[in-house]
MDTraj code that builds the backbone (N, CA, C; nanometers):
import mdtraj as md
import numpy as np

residues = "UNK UNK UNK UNK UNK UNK UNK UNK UNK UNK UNK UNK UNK UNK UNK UNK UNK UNK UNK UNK UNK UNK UNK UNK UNK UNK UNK UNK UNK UNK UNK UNK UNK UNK UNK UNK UNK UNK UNK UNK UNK UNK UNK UNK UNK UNK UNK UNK UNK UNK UNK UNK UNK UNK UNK UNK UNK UNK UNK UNK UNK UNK UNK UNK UNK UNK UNK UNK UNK UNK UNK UNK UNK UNK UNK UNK UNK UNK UNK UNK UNK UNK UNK UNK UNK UNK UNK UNK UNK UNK UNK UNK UNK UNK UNK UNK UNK UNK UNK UNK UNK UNK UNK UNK UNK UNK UNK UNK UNK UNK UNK UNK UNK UNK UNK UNK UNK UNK UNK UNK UNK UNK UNK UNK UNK UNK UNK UNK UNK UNK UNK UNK UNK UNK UNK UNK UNK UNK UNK UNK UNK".split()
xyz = np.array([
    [-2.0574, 0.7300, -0.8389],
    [-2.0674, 0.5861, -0.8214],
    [-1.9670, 0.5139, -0.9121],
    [-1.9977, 0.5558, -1.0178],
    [-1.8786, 0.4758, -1.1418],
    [-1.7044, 0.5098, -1.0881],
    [-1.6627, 0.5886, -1.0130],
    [-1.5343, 0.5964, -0.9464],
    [-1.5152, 0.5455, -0.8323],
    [-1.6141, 0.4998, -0.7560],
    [-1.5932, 0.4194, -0.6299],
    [-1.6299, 0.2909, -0.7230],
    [-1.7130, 0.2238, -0.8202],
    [-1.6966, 0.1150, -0.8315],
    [-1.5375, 0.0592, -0.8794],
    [-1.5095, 0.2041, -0.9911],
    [-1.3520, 0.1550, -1.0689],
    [-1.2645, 0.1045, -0.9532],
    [-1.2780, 0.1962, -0.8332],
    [-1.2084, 0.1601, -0.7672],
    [-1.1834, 0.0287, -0.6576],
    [-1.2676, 0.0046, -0.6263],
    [-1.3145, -0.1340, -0.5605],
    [-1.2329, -0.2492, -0.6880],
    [-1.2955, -0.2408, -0.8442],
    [-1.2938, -0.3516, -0.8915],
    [-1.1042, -0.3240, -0.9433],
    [-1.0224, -0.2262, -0.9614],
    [-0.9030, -0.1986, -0.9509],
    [-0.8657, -0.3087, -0.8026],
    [-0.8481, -0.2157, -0.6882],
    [-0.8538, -0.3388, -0.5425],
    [-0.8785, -0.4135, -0.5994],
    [-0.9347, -0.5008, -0.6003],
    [-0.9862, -0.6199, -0.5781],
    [-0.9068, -0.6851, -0.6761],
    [-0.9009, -0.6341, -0.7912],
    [-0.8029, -0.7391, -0.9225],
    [-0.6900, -0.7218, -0.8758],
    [-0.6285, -0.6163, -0.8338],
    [-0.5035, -0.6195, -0.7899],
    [-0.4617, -0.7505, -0.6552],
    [-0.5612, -0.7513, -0.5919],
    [-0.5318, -0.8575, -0.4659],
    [-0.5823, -1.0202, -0.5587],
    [-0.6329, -1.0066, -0.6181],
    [-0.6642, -1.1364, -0.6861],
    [-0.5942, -1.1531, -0.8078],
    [-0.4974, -1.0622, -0.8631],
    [-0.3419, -1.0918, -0.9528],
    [-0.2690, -1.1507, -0.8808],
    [-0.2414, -1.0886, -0.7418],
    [-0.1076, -1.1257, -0.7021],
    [-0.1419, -1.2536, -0.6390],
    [-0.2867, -1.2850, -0.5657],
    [-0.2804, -1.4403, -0.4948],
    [-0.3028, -1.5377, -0.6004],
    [-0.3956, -1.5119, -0.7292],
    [-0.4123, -1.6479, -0.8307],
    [-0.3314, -1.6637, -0.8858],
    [-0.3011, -1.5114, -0.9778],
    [-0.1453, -1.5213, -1.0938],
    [-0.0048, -1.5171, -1.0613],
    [-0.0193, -1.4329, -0.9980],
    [0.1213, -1.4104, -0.9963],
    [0.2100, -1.5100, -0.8783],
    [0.1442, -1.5510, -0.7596],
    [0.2011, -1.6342, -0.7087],
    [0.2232, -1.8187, -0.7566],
    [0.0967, -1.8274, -0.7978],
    [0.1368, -1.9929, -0.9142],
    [0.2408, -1.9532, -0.9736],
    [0.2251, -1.8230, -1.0351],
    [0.3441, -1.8211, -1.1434],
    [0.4323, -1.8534, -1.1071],
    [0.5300, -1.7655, -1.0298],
    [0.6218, -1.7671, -0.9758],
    [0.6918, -1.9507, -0.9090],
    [0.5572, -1.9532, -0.8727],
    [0.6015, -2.1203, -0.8101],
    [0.6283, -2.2141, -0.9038],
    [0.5609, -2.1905, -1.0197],
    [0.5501, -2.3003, -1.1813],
    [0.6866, -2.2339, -1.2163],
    [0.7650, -2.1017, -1.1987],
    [0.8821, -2.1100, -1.2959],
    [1.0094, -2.1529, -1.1971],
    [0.9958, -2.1929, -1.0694],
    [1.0980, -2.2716, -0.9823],
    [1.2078, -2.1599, -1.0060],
    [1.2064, -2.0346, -0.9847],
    [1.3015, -1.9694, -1.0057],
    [1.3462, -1.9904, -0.7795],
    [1.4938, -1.9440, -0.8024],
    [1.5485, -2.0043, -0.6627],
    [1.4942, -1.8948, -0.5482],
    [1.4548, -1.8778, -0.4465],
    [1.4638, -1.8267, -0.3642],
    [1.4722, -1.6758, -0.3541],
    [1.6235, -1.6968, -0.3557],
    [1.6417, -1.5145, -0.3642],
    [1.6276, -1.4204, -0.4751],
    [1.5938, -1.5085, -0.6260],
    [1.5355, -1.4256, -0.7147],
    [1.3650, -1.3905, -0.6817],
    [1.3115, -1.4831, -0.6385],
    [1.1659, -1.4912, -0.6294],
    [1.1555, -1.3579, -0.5502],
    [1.2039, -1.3926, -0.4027],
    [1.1537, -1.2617, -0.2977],
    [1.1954, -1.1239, -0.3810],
    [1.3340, -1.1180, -0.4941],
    [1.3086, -0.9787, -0.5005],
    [1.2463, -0.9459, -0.5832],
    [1.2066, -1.0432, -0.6881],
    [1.0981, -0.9912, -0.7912],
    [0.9536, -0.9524, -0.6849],
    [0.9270, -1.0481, -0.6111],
    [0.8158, -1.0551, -0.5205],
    [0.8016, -0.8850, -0.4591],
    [0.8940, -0.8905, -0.3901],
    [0.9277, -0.7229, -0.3521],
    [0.8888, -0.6214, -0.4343],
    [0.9395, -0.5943, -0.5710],
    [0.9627, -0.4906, -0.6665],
    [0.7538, -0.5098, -0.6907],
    [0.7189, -0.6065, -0.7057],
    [0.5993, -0.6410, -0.7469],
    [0.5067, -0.6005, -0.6456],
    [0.5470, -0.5930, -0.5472],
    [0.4408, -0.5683, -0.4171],
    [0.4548, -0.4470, -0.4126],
    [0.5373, -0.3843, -0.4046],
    [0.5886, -0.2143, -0.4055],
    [0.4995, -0.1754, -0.5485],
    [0.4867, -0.2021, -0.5868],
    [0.3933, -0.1917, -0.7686],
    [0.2671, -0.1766, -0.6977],
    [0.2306, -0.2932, -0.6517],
    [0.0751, -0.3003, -0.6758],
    [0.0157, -0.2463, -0.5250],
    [0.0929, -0.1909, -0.4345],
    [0.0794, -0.1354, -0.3106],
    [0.0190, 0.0122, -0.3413],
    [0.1578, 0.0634, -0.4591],
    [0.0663, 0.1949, -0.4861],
    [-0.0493, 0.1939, -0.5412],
    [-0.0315, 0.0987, -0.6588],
    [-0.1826, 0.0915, -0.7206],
    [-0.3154, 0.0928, -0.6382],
    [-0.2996, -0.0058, -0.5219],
    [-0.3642, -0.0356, -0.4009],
    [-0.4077, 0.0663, -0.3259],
    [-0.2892, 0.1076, -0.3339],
    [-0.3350, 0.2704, -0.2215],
    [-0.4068, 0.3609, -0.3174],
    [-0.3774, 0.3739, -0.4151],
    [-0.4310, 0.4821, -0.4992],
    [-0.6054, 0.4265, -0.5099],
    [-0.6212, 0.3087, -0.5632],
    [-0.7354, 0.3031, -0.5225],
    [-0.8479, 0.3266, -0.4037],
    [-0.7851, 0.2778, -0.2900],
    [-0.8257, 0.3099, -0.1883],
    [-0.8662, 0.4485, -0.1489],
    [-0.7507, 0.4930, -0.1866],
    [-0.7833, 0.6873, -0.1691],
    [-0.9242, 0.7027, -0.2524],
    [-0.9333, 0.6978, -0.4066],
    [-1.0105, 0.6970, -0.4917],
    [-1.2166, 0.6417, -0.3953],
    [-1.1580, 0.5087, -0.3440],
    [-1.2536, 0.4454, -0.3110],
    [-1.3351, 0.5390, -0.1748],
    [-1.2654, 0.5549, -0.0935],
    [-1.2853, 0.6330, 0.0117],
    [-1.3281, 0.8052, -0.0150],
    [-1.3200, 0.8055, -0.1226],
    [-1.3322, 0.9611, -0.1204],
    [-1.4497, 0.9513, -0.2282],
    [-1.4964, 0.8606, -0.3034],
    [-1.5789, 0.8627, -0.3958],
    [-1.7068, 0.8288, -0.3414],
    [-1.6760, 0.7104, -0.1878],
    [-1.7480, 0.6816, -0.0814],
    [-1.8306, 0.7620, 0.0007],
    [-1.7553, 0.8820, 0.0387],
    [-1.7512, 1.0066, 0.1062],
    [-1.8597, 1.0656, 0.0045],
    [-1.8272, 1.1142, -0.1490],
    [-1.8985, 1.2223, -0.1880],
    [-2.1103, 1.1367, -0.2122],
    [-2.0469, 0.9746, -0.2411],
    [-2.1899, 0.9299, -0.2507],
    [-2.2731, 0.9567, -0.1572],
    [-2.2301, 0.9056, -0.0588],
    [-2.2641, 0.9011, 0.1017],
    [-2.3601, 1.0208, 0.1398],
    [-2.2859, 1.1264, 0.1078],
    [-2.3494, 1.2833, 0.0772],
    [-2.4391, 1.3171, 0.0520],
    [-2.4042, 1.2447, -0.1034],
    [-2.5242, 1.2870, -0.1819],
    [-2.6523, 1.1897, -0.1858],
    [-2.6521, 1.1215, -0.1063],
    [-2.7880, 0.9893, -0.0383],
    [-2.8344, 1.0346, 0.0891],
    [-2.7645, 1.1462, 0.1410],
    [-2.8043, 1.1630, 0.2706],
    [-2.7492, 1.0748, 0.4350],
    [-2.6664, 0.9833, 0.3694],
    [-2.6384, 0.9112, 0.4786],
    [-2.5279, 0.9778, 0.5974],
    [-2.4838, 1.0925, 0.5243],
    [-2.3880, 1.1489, 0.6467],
    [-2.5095, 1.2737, 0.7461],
    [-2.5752, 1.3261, 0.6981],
    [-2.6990, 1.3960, 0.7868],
    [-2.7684, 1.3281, 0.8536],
    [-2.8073, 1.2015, 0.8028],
    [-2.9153, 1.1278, 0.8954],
    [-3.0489, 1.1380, 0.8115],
    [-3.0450, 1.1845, 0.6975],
    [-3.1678, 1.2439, 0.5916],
    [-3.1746, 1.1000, 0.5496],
    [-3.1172, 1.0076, 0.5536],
    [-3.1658, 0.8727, 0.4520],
    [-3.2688, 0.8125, 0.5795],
    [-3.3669, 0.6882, 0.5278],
    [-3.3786, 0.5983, 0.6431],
    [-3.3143, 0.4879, 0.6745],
    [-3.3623, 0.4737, 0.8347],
    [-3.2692, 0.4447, 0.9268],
    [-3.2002, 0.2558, 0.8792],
    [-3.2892, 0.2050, 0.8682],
    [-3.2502, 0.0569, 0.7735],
    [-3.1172, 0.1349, 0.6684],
    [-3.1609, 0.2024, 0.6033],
    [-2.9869, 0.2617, 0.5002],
    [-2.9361, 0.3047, 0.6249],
    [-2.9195, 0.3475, 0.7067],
    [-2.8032, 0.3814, 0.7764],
    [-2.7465, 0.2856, 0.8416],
    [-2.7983, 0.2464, 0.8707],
    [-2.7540, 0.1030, 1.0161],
    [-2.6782, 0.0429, 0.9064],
    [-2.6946, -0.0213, 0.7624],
    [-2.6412, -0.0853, 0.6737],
    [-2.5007, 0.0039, 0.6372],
    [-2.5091, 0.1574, 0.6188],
    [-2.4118, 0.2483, 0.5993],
    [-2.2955, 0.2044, 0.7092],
    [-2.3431, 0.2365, 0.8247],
    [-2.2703, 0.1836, 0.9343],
    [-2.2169, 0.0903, 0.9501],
    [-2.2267, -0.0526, 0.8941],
    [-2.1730, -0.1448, 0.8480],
    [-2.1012, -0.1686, 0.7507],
    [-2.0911, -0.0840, 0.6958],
    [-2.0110, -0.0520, 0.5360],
    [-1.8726, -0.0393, 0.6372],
    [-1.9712, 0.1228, 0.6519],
    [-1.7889, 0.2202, 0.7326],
    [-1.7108, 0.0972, 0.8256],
    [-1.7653, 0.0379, 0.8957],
    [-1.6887, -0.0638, 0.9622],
    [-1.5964, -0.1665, 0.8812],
    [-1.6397, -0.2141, 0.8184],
    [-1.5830, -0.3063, 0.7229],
    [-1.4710, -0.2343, 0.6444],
    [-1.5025, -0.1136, 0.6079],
    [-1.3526, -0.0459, 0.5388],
    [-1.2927, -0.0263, 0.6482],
    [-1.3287, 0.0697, 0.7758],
    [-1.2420, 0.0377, 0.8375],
    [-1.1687, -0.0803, 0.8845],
    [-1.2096, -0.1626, 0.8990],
    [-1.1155, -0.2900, 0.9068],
    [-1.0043, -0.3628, 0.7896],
    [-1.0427, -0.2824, 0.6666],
    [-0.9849, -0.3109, 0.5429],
    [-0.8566, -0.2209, 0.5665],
    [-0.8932, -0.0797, 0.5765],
    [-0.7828, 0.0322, 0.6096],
    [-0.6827, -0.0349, 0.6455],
    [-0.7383, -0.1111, 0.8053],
    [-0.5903, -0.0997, 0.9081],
    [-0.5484, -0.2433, 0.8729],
    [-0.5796, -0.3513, 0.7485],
    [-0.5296, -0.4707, 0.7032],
    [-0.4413, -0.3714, 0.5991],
    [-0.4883, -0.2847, 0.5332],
    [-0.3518, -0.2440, 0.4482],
    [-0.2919, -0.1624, 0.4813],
    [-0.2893, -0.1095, 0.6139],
    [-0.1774, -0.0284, 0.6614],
    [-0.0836, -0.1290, 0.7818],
    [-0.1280, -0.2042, 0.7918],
    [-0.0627, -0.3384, 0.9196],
    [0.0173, -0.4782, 0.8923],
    [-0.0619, -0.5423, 0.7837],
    [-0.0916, -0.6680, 0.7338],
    [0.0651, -0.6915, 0.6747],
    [0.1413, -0.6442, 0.6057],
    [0.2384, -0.6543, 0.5016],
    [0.3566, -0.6358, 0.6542],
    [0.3500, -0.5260, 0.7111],
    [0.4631, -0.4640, 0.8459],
    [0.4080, -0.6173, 0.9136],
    [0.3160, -0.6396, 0.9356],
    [0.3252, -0.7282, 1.0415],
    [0.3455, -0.8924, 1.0110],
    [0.3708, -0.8979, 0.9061],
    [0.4096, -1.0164, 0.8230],
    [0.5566, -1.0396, 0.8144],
    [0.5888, -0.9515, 0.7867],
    [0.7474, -0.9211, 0.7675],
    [0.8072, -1.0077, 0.9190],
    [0.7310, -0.9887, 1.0076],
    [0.7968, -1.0221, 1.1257],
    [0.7758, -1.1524, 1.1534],
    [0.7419, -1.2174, 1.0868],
    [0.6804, -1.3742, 1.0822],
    [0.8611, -1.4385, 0.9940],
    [0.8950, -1.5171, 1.0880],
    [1.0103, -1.5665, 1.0492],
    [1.0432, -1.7363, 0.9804],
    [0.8869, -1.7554, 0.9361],
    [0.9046, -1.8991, 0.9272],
    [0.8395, -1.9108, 0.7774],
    [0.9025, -1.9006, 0.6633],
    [0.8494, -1.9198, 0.5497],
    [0.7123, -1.9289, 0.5253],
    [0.6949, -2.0994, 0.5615],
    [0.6126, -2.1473, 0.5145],
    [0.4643, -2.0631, 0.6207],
    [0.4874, -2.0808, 0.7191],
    [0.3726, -1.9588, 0.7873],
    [0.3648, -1.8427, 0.7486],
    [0.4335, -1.7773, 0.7295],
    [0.3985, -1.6317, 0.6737],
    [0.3052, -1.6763, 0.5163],
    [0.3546, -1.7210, 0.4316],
    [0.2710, -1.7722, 0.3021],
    [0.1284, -1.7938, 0.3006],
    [0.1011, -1.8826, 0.4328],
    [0.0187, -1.8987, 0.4587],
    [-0.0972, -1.7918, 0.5278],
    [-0.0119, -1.7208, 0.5958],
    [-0.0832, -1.5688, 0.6792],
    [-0.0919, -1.4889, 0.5631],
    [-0.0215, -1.4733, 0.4567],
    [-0.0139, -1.3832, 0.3551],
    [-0.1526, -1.4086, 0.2381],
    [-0.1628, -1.5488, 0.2685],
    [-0.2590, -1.6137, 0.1508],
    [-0.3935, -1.5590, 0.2672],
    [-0.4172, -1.5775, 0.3969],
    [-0.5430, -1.6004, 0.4575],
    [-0.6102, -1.4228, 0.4140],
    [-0.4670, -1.3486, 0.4411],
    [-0.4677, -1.2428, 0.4596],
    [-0.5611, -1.1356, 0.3365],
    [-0.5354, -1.2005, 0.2573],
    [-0.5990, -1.1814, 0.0677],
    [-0.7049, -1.1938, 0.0651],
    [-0.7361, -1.3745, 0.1444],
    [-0.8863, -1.3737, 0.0941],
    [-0.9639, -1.3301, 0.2052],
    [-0.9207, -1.2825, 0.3786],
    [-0.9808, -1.2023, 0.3799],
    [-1.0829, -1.0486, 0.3114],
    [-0.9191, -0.9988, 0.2423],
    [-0.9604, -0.8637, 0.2147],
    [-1.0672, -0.9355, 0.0555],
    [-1.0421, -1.0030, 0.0394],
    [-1.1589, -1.0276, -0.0905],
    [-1.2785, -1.0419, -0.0755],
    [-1.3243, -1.0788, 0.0515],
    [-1.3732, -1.1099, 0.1062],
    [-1.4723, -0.9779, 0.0992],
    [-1.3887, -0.9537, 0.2158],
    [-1.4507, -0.7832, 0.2890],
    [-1.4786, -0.6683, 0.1576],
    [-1.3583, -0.6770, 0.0699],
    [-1.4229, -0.6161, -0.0482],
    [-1.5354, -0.6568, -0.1352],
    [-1.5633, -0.7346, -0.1184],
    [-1.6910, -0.7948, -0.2355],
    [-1.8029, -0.7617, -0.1048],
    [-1.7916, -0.7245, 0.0137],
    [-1.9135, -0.7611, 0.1012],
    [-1.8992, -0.5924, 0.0791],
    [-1.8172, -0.5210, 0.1098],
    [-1.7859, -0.3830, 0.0810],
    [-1.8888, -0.3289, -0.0606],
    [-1.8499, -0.3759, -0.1746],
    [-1.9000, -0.2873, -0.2817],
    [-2.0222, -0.3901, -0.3263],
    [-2.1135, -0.4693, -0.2500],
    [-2.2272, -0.5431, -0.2532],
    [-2.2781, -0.4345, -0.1928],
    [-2.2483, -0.3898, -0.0763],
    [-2.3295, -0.3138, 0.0057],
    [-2.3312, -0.1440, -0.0429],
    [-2.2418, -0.1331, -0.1193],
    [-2.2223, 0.0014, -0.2320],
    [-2.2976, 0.0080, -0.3210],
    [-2.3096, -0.1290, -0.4083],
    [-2.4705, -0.1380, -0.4798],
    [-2.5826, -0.1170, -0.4032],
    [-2.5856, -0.2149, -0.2912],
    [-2.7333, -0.1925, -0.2841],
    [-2.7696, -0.0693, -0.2085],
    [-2.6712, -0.0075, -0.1578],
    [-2.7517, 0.1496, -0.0965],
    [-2.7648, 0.2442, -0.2024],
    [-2.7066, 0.2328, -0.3286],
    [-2.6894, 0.3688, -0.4434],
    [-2.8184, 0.3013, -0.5299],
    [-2.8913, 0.2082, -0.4858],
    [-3.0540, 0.1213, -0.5489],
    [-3.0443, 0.1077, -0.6664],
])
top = md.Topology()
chain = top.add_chain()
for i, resn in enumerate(residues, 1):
    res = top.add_residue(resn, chain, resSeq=i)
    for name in ("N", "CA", "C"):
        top.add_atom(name, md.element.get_by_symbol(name[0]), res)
traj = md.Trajectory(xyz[None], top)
């Protein structure tokens, strides 16, 4: 449990550095344009692995709890499962936002919209993660 939580609360600070801090920042130091995107770049490539590494962490720490509660046999009851089942959904939908979300942004050619898809895009996943490791507490009781 304590390695799927590290990992969730890793995620989660990492997506809530880059939308509270690090993007004001960047906007408060009026640096021009083409310095911003490549610091922006080098910074996203940073916290992507971090991101992923958690994720791996999260998913596999997910996996061994899961196990050991019974929820992959069908040994838990059925109220914990149906809720389990709602978990797995929700990461899955997290998965294919961080394997999609960034590629499919890129293709957004209008500044100020992409910023905006990029910002919705965050507090989705903050979203889904806090509903994610709410529901990680309450099945591990």
């Amino acid at each position: 449990m304590l390695v799927h939580v590290s990992g969730v609360v890793v995620w989660m600070g990492a997506v809530a550095y880059h939308l509270f801090v690090l993007t004001p920042a960047l906007r408060a130091a009026e640096l021009d344009r083409p310095a911003r995107y490549a610091l922006m770049r080098a910074v996203k490539r940073r916290i992507r692995i971090v991101v992923g590494v958690a994720v791996v962490a999260i998913v596999v720490s997910g996996v061994v709890n899961a196990h050991f509660r019974g929820l992959w046999d069908g040994a838990a009851p059925a109220p914990a499962l149906r809720i389990f089942h709602v978990k797995l959904a929700a990461v899955a939908v997290l998965i294919g936002i961080f394997l999609t979300a960034l590629p499919l942004l890129k293709r957004v050619r209008q500044p100020r919209l992409r910023g905006r898809l990029f910002t919705a895009v965050h507090v989705v996943v903050l979203t889904l993660g806090a509903i994610v490791a709410g529901i990680g507490v309450y099945l591990a009781g």
